[in-house]
C-alpha positions as CSV (number, residue, x, y, z in Angstrom):
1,X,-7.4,160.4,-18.6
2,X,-5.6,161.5,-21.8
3,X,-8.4,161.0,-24.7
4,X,-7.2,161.1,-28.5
5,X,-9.6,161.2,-31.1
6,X,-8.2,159.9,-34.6
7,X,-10.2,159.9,-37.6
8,X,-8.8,158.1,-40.7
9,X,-8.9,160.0,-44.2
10,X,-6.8,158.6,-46.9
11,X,-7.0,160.2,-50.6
12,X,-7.2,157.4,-52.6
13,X,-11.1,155.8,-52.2
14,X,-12.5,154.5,-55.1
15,X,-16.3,154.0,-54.9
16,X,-16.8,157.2,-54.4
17,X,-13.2,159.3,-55.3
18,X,-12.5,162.1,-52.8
19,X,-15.6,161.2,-50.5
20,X,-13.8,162.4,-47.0
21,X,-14.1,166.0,-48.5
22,X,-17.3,166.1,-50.6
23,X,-19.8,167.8,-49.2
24,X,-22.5,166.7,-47.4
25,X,-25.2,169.3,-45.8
26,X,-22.8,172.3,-46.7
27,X,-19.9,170.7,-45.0
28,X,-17.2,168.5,-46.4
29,X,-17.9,165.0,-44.9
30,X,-14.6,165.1,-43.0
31,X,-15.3,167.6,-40.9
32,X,-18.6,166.2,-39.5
33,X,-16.4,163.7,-37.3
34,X,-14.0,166.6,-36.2
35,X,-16.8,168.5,-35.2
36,X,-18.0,165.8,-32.9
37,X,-14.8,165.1,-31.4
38,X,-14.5,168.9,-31.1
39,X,-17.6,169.0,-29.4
40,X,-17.0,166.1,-27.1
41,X,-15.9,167.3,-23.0
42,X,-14.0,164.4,-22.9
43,X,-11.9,163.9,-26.2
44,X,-8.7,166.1,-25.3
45,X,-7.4,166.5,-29.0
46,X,-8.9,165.7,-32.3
47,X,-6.6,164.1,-35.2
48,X,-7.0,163.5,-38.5
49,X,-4.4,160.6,-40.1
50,X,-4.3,160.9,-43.7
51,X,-1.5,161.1,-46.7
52,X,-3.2,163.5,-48.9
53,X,-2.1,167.1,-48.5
54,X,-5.6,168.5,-49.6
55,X,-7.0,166.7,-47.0
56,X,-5.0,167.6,-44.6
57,X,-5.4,171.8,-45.1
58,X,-9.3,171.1,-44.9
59,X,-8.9,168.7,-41.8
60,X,-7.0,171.8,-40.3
61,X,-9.6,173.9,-41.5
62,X,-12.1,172.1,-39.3
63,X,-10.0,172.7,-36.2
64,X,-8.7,169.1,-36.6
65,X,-4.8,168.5,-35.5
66,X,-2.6,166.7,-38.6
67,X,0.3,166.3,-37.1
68,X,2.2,163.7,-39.2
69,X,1.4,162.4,-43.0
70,X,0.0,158.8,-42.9
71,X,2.9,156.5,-44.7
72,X,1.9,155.1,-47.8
73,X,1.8,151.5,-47.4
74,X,-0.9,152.8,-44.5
75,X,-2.9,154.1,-47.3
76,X,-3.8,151.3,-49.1
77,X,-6.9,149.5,-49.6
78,X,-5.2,146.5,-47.8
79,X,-4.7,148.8,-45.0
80,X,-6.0,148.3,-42.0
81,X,-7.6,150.4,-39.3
82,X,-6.1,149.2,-36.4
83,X,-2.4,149.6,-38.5
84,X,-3.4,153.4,-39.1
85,X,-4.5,153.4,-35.4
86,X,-1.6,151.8,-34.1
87,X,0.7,154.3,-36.0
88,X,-0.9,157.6,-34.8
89,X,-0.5,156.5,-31.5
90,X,2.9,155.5,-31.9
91,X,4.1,158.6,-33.7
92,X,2.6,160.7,-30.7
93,X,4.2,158.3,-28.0
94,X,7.6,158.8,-29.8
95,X,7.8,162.4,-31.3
96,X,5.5,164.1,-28.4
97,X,5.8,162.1,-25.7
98,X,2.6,161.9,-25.3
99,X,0.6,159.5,-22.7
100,X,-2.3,158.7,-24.1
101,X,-4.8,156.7,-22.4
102,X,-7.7,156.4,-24.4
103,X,-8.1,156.4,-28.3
104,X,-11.3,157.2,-30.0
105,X,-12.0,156.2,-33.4
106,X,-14.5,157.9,-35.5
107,X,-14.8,156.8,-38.8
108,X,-15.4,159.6,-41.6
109,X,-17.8,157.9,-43.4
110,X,-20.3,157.4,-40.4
111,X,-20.8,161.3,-40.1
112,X,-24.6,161.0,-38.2
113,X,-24.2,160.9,-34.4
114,X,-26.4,162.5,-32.2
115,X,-24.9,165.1,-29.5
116,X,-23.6,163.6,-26.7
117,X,-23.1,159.7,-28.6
118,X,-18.5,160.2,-28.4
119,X,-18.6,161.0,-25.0
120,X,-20.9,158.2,-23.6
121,X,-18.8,155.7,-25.0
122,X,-15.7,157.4,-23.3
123,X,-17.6,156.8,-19.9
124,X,-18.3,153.5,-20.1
125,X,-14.3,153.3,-20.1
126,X,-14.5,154.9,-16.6
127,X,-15.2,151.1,-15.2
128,X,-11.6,149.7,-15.4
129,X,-12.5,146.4,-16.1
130,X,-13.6,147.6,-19.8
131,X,-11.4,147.4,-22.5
132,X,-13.3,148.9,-25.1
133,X,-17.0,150.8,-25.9
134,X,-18.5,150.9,-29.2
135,X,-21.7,151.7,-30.6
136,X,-24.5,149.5,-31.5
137,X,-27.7,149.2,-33.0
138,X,-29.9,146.2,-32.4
139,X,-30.8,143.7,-34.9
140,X,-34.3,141.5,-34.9
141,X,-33.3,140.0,-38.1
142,X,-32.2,136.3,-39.1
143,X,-29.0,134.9,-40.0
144,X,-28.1,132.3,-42.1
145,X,-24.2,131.0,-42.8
146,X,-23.2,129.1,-45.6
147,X,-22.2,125.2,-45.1
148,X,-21.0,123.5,-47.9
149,X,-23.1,124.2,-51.0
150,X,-26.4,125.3,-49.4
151,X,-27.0,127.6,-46.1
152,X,-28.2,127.0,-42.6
153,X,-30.0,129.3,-40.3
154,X,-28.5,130.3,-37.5
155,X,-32.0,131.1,-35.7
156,X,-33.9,128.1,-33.9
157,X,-37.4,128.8,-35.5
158,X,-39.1,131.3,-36.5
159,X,-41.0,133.6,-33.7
160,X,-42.6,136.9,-33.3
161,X,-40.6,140.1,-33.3
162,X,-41.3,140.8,-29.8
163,X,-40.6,137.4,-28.7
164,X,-36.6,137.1,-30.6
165,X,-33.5,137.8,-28.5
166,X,-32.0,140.8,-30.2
167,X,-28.6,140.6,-31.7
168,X,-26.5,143.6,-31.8
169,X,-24.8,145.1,-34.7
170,X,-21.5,147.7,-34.7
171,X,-22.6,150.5,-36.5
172,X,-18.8,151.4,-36.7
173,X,-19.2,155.2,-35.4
174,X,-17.5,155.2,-32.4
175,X,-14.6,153.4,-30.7
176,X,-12.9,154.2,-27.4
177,X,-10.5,151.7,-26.4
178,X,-7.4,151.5,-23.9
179,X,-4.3,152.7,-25.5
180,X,-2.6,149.3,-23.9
181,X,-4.9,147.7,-26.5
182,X,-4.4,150.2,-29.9
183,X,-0.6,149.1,-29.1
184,X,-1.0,145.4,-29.5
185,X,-2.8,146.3,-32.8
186,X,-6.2,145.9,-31.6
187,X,-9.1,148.2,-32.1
188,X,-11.6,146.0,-29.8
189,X,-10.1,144.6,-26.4
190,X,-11.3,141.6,-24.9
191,X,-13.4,143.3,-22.4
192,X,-16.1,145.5,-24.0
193,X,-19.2,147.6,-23.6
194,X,-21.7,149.3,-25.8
195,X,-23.6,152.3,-26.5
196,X,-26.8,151.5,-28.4
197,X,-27.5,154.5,-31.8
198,X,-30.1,155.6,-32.8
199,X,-31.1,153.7,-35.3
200,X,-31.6,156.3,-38.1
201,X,-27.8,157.6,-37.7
202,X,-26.3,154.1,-37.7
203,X,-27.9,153.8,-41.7
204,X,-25.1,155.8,-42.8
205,X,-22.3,154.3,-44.0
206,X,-20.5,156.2,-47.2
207,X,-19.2,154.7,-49.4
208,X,-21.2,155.0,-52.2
209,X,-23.5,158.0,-54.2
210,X,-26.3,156.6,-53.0
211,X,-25.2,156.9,-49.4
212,X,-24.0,160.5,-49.2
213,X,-27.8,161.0,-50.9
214,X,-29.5,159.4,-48.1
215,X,-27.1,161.2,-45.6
216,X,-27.6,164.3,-47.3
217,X,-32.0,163.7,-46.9
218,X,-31.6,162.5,-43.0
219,X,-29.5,165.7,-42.4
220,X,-31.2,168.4,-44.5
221,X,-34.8,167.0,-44.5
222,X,-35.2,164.6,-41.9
223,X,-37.0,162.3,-43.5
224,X,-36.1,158.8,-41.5
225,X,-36.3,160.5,-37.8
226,X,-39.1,159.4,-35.5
């Protein structure tokens, strides 16, 4: 199977401004997630989709493929991902004639995956009844919703940790899905599998100072792993 990796860096965040190239454990955060698809057996090529020229020439840096500038009503805060995912493919299918079968998205700002995590979500593609794989974490916690002025739990009663049906969480790090289903505009197919994380690495998720700090201690120091 043809597997394209795509990983979206636009220039214009603003919580953090420039965060897909500041640096984080002496590499800019971008190329964490190129260096994973790089390193994956089953990820054929490794693109970066972005409209920002600087961007780009450190994507390329990386080893990372930018092929095409990323329009700019794709690089809006309105945006979304499956848009930019939709368009990458599109612009390969039409320009390269390319046939891609599988699209992997990693996100930028999840840059903590343990060896191995991209391609065991590819695999679990190698049933064809699945659509798509994604990673997971598992949640003990409970959930409440809001109904009309006040909230209700979503849990029957409280019970011991050991004794609660976990939930499961997308930690947002890694997609593979059907290209049949990235053309329809999806990222997640109706058929899906998961890969759980380790817990540690799914705590990342930059978009603020404090969380390229805490990526920065996990990575340099440690700290959280068991």
């Amino acid at each position: 199977m043809s597997v394209v990796a795509v990983i979206p860096a636009r220039g214009g965040s603003k919580a953090l401004p420039r965060k897909n190239i500041l640096p984080l454990a002496g590499k800019p955060l971008l190329a964490h997630s190129i260096l994973a698809a790089r390193a994956a057996k089953r990820v054929d090529r490794t693109l970066v989709s972005t409209d920002d020229a600087e961007i780009a020439a450190i994507a390329r840096t990386w080893g990372a493929e930018v092929p095409f500038t990323r329009p700019a009503e794709l690089a809006t805060d309105e945006a979304s991902t499956e848009a930019v995912l939709q368009h990458a493919l599109a612009w390969l299918e039409r320009e390269e004639g390319a046939r891609v079968e599988i699209v992997v998205l990693l996100e930028a700002t999840s840059p903590l995956r343990a060896p191995g995590l991209v391609d065991a979500v590819v695999a679990r593609l190698d049933v064809p009844e699945i659509d798509t794989a994604f990673t997971v974490v598992r949640d003990h916690g409970y959930f409440w919703s809001r109904q009309g002025e006040g909230f209700r739990r979503l849990d029957s009663g409280y019970r011991p940790r050991q004794r609660r049906e976990p939930r499961w969480r997308e930690t947002g790090s890694v997609y593979a899905t059907r290209a049949a289903v990235v053309r329809a505009g999806e990222r997640i197919g109706p058929r899906v599998a998961v890969v759980e994380q380790d817990e540690t690495d799914a705590l990342v998720d930059i978009h603020t100072a404090f969380d390229l700090w805490l990526a920065e201690r996990i990575l340099t120091e440690g700290r959280l792993r068991t």
